[in-house]
N, C-alpha and C positions, 0 to 999 in steps of 0.2 A: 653297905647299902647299895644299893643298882639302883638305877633310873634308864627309863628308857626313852626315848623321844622320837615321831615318828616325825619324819622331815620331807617336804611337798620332795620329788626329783630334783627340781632344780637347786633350790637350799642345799640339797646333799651333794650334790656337784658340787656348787660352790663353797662349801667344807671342806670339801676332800682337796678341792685346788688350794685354799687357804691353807690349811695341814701342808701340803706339800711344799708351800713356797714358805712359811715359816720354817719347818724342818733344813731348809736352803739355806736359809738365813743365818740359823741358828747351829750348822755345821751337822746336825744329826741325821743321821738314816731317816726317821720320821716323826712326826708330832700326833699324838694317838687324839682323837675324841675324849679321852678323858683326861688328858693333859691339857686340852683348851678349856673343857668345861671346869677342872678343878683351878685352873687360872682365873677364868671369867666369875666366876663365883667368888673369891678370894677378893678378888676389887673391887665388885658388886657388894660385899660387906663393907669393906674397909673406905668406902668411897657414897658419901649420903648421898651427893652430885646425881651421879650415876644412878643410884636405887632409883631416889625421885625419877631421875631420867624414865627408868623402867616400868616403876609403877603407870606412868602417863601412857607408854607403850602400850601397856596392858590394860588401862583403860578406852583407849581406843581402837582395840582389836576387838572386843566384847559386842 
């Protein structure tokens, strides 16, 4: 399945710097948008904390 998500410029700066300085971190060439998002989703299940955290998120963006 794809998903696409369209990100304001500065969000996408700030991703792509985030990718890069993990990728650093983590001794790799690079850290792709879909290696973050299938992490970030992965903990976002596994962690009710965090969901809650988000639903609130998403409550307040609306």
């Amino acid at each position: 399945m794809r998903v696409t998500v369209d990100l304001p410029p500065t969000q996408h700066r700030e991703l792509k710097a985030w990718a890069a300085a993990a990728a650093e971190e983590l001794g790799r060439a690079r850290v792709t948008n879909q290696d973050i998002m299938k992490a970030l989703l992965a903990r976002m299940f596994a962690d009710s904390t965090l969901a809650d955290q988000i639903i609130t998120d998403l409550s307040k963006s609306q």
